[in-house]
C-alpha positions in Angstrom: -46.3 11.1 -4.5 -46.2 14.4 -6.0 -49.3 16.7 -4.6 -50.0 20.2 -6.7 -52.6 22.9 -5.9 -55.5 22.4 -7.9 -57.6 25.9 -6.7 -60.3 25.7 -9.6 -62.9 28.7 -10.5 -65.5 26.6 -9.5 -64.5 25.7 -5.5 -67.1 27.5 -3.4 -65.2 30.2 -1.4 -64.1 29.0 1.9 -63.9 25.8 1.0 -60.8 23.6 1.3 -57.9 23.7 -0.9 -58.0 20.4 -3.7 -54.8 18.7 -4.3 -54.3 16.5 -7.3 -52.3 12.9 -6.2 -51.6 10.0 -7.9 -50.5 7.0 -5.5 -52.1 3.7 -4.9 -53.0 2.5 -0.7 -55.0 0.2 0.5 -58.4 0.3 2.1 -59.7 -1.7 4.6 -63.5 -2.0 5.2 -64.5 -2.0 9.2 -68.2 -1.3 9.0 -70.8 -1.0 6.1 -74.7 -0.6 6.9 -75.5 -2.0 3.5 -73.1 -4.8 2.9 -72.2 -6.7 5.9 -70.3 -9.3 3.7 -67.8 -6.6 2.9 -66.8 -6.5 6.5 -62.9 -7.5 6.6 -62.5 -6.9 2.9 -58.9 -5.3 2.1 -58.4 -3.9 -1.6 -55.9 -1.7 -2.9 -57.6 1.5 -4.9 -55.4 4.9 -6.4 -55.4 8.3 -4.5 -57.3 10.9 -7.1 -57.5 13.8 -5.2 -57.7 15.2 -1.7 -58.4 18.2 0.9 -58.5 18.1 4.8 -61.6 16.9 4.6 -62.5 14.6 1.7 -61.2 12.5 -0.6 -61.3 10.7 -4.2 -60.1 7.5 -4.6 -61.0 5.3 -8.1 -60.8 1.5 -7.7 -62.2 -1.6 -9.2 -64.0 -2.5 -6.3 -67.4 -0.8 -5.9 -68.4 0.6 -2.2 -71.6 1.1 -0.7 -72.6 5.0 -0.5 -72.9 5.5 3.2 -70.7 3.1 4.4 -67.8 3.5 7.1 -64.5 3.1 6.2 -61.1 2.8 8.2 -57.9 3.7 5.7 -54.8 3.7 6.2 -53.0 6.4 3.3 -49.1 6.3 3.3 -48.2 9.9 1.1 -44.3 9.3 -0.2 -44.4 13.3 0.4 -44.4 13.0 3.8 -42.8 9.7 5.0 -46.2 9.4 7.0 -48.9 7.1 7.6 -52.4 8.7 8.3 -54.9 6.5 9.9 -58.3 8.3 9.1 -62.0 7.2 9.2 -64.5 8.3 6.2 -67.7 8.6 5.0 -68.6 6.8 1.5 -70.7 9.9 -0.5 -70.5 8.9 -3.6 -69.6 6.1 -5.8 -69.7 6.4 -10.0 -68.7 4.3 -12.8 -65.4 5.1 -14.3 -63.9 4.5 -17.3 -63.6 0.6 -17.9 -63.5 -1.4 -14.9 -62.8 1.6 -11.9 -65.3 3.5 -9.8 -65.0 7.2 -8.9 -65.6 7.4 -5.1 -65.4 10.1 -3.0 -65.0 9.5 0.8 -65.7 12.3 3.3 -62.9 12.4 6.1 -63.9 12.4 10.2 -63.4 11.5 13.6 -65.2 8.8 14.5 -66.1 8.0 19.0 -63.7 5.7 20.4 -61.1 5.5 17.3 -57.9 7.0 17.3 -57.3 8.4 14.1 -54.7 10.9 12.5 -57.2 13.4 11.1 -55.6 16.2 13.2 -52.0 15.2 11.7 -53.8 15.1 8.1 -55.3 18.2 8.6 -51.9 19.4 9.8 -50.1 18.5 6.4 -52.4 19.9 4.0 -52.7 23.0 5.4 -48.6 23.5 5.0 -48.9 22.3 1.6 -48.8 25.5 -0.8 
């Protein structure tokens, strides 16, 4: 996956540098407070864009805003796999069948994660 520095006029100062990506992963639902059905459910979406903190994935499958997400994101950058927990914040129509979804990154109590290791590679990324 090729990641580029996407630093727009816009970004509110402080806040963390945007990359552009474009690579497909899968996503694996652990935990939804809307839809318990979609407990289990494993579907594969496309990397948009992504900070330390947040990212923007579009897929075909629609996710429940405030929902709890486990995903695994392998970058062909890196040769890594990053394990990270998220937030859903938003989820819009796209064009044709995809939704827009943005997933806010964290630590969650009593999951190992590699947000630290995440954090770690995007801040070397210039």
């Amino acid at each position: 996956m090729e990641i580029q520095s996407q630093l727009t006029d816009h970004q509110p100062s402080g806040a963390d540098a945007r990359f552009l990506a474009d690579d497909t992963f899968q996503v694996k639902i652990l935990f939804s407070s809307d839809d318990p059905k979609a407990l289990g459910k494993t579907f594969s979406c496309s990397l948009q864009d992504l900070s330390k903190s947040a990212i923007q994935i579009s897929s075909e499958q629609p996710l429940t805003v405030k929902s709890v997400l486990d995903l695994s994101i392998s970058l062909k950058d890196s040769r890594q796999k990053f394990f990270v927990t998220g937030d859903i914040n938003s989820c819009k129509p796209g064009s044709g069948v995809a939704h827009t979804i943005g997933i806010q990154l964290k630590n969650r109590s009593g999951t190992p994660t590699d947000l630290e290791n995440w954090k770690t590679l995007l801040k070397n990324i210039k």
